[in-house]
Backbone as a printed PyTorch tensor [residue, N CA C, xyz], in Angstrom:
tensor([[[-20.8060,  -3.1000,  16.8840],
         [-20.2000,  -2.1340,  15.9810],
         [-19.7790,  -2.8530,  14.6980]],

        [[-20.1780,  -2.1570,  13.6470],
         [-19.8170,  -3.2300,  12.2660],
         [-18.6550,  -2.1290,  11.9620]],

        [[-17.6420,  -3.1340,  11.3290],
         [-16.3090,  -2.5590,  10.7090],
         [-16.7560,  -2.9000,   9.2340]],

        [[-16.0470,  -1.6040,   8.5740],
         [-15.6370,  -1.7210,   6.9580],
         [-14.4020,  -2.3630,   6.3000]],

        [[-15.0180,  -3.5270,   5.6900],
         [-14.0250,  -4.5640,   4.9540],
         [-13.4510,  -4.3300,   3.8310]],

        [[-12.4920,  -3.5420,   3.4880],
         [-11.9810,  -3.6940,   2.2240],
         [-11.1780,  -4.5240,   0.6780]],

        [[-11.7760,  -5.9080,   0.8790],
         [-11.5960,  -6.7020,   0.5960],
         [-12.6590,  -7.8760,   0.2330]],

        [[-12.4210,  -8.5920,  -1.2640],
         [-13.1730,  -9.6680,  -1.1620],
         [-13.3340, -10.8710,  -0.6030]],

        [[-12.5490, -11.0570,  -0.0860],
         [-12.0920, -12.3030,   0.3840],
         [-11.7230, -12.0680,   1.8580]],

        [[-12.2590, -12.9850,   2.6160],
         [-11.6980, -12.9410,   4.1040],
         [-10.7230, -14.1250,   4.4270]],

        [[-10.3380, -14.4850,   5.7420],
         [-10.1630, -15.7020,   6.2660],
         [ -9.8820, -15.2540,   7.5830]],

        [[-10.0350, -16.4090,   8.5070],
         [ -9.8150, -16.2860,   9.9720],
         [ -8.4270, -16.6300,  10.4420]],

        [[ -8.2590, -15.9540,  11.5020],
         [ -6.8980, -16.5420,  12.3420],
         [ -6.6260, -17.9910,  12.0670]],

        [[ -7.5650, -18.3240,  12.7990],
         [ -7.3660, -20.0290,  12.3400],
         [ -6.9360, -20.4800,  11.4450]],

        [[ -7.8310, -20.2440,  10.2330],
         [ -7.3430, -20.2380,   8.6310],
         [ -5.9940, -20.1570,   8.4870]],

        [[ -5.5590, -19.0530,   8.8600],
         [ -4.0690, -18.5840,   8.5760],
         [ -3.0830, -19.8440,   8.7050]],

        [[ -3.1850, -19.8920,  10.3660],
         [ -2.0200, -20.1970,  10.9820],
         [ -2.4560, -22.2240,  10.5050]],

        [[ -3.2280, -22.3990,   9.9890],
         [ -3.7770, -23.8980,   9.3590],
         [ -3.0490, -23.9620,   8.2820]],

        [[ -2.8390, -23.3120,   7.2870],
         [ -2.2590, -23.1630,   6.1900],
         [ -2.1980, -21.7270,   5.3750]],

        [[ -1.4140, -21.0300,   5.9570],
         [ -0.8620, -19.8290,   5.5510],
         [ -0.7670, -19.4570,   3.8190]],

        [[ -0.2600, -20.4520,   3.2580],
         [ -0.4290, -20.2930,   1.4330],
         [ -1.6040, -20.5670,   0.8050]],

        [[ -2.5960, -21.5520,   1.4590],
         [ -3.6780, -21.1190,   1.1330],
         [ -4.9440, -20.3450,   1.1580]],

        [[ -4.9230, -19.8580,   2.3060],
         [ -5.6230, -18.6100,   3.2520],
         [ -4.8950, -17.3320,   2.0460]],

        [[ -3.3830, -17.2920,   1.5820],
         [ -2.8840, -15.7240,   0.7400],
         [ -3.5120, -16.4880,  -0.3950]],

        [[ -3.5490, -17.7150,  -0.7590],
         [ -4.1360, -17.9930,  -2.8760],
         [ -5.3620, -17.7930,  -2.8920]],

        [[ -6.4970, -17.6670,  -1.7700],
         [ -7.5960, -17.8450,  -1.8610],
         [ -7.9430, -16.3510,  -2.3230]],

        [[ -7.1960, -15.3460,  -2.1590],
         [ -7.3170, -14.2660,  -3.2010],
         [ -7.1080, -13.8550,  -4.1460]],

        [[ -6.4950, -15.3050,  -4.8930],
         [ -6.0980, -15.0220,  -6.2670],
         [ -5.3110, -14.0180,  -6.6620]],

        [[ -4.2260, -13.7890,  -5.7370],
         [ -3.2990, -12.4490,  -6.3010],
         [ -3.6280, -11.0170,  -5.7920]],

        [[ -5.1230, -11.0080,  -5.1620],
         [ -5.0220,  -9.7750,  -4.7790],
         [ -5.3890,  -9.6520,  -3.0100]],

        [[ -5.2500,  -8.4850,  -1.5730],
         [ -5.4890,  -8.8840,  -0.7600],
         [ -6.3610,  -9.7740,  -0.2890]],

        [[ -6.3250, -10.0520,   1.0590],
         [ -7.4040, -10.8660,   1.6330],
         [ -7.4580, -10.1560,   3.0330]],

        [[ -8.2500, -10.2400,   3.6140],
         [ -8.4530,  -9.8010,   4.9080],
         [ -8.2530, -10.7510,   6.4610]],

        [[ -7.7100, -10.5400,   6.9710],
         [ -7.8220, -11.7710,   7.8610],
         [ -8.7140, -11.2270,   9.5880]],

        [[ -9.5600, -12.0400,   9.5000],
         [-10.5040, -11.7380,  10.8900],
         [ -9.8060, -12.5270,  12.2280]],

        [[-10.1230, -11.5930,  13.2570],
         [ -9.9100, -12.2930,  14.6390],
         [-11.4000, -11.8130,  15.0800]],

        [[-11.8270, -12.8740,  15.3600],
         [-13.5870, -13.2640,  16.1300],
         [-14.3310, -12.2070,  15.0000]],

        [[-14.2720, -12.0300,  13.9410],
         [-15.2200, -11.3920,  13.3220],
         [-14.8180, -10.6140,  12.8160]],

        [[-13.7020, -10.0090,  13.4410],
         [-12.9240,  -8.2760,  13.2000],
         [-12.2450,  -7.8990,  12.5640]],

        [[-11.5430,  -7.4000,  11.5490],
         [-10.3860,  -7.2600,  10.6080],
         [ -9.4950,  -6.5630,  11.6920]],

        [[ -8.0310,  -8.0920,  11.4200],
         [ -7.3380,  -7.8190,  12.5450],
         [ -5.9380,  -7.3880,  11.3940]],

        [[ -5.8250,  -7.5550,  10.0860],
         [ -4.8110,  -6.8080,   9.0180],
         [ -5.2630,  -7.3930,   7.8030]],

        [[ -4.5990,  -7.2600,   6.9910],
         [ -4.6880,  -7.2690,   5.5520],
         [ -3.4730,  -7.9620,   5.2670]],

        [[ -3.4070,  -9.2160,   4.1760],
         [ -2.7190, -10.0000,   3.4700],
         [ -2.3510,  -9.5880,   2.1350]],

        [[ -1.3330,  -9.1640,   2.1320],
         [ -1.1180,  -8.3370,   0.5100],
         [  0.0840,  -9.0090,   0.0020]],

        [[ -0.1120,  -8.9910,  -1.5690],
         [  0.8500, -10.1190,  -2.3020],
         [  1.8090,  -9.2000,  -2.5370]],

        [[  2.9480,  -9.4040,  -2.3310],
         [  3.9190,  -9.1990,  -2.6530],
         [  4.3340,  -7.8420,  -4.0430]],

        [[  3.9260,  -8.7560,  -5.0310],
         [  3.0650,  -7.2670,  -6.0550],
         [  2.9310,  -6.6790,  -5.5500]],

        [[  1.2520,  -6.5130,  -5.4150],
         [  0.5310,  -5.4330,  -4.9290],
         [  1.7420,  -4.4460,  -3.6950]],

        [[  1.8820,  -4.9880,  -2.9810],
         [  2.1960,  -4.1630,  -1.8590],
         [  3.6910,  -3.5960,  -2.5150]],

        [[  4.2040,  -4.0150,  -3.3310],
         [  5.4830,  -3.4400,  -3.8610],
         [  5.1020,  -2.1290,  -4.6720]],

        [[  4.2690,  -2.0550,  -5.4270],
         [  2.7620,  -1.0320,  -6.5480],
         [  2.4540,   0.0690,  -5.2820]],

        [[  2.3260,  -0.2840,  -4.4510],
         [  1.8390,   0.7910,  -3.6240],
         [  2.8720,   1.4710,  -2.9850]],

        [[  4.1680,   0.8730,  -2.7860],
         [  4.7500,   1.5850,  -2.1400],
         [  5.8630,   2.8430,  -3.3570]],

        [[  5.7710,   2.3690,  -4.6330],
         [  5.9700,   3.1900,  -5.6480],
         [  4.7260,   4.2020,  -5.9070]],

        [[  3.4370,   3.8630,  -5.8170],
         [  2.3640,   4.9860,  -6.1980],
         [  2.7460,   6.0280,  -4.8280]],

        [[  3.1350,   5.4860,  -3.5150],
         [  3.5030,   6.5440,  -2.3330],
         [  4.8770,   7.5940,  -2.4530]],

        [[  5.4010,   6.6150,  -3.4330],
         [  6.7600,   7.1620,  -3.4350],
         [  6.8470,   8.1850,  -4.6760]],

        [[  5.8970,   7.9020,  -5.9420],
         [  5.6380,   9.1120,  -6.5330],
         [  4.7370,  10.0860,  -5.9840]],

        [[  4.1240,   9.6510,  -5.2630],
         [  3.4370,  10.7710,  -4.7950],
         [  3.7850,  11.6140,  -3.7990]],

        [[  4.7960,  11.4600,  -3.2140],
         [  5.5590,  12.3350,  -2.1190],
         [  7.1290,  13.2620,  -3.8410]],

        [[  7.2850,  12.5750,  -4.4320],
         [  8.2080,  13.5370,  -5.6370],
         [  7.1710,  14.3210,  -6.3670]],

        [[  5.4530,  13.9410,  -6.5640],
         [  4.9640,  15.1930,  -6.8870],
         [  4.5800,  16.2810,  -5.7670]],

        [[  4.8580,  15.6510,  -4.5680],
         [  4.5660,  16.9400,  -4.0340],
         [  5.8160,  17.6750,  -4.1900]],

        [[  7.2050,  17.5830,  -3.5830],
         [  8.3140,  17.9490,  -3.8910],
         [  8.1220,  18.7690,  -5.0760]],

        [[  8.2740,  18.2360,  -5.8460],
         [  8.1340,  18.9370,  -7.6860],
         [  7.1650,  20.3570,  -7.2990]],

        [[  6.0370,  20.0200,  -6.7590],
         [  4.8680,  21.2520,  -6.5590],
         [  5.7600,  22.5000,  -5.7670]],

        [[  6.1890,  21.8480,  -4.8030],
         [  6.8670,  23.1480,  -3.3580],
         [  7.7580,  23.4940,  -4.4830]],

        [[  8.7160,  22.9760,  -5.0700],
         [  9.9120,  23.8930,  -5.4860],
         [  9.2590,  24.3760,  -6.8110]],

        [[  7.8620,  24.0750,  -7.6670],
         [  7.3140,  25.1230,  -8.5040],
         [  7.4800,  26.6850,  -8.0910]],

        [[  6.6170,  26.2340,  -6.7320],
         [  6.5840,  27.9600,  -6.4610],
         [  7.5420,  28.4310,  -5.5690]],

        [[  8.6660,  28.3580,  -5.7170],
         [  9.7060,  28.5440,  -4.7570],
         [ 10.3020,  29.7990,  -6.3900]],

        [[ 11.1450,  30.9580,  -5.4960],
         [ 11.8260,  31.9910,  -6.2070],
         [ 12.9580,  30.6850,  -7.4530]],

        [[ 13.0880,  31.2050,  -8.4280],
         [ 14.1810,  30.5290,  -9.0360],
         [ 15.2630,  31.6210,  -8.7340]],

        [[ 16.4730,  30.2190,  -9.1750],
         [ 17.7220,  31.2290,  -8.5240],
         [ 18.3270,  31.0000, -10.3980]],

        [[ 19.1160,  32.4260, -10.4560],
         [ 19.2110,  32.4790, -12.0880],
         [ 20.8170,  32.7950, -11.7250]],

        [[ 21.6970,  31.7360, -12.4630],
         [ 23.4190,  31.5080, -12.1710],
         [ 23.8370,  31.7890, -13.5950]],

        [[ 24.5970,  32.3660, -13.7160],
         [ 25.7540,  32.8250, -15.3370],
         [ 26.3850,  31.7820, -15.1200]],

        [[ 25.9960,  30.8250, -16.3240],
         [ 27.3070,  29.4730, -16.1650],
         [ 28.3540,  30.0980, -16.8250]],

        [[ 28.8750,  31.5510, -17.2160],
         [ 29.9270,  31.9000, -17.1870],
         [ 30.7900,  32.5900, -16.2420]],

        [[ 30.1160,  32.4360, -15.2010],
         [ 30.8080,  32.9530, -14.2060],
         [ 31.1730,  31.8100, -13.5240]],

        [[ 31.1250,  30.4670, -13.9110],
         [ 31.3350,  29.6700, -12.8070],
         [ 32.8840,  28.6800, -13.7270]]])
């Protein structure tokens, strides 16, 4: 069964646990993939990057928000009555 690699760069278990900072530089800043016997067993993400993504997730859950309360009834208040 062939798996889909999303990444340029690989390295093996071995690799890793041999030298861990150079197995993450060998991507130059962006992920790397790390194989067990062949397999993509996770993904190595820099610090950046993985900080970038968790803001593109986090706007993207306030545009949905923003969308639901588009079409939600508006509620119309007399700020002189308050």
């Amino acid at each position: 069964m062939t798996n889909q690699i999303y990444s340029e760069v690989t390295a093996s278990i071995s690799e890793l646990k041999k030298n861990p900072m150079a197995a993450v530089g060998s991507g130059e800043g962006f992920p790397i993939v790390v194989l067990n016997r062949n397999k993509p067993a996770f993904y190595c993400v820099p610090a950046e990057i993985y900080e970038a993504m968790l803001d593109r997730l986090d706007d993207q859950e306030m545009v949905a928000i923003v969308k639901e309360r588009l079409v939600e009834p508006s509620i119309r208040v007399d700020l002189n009555e308050l």
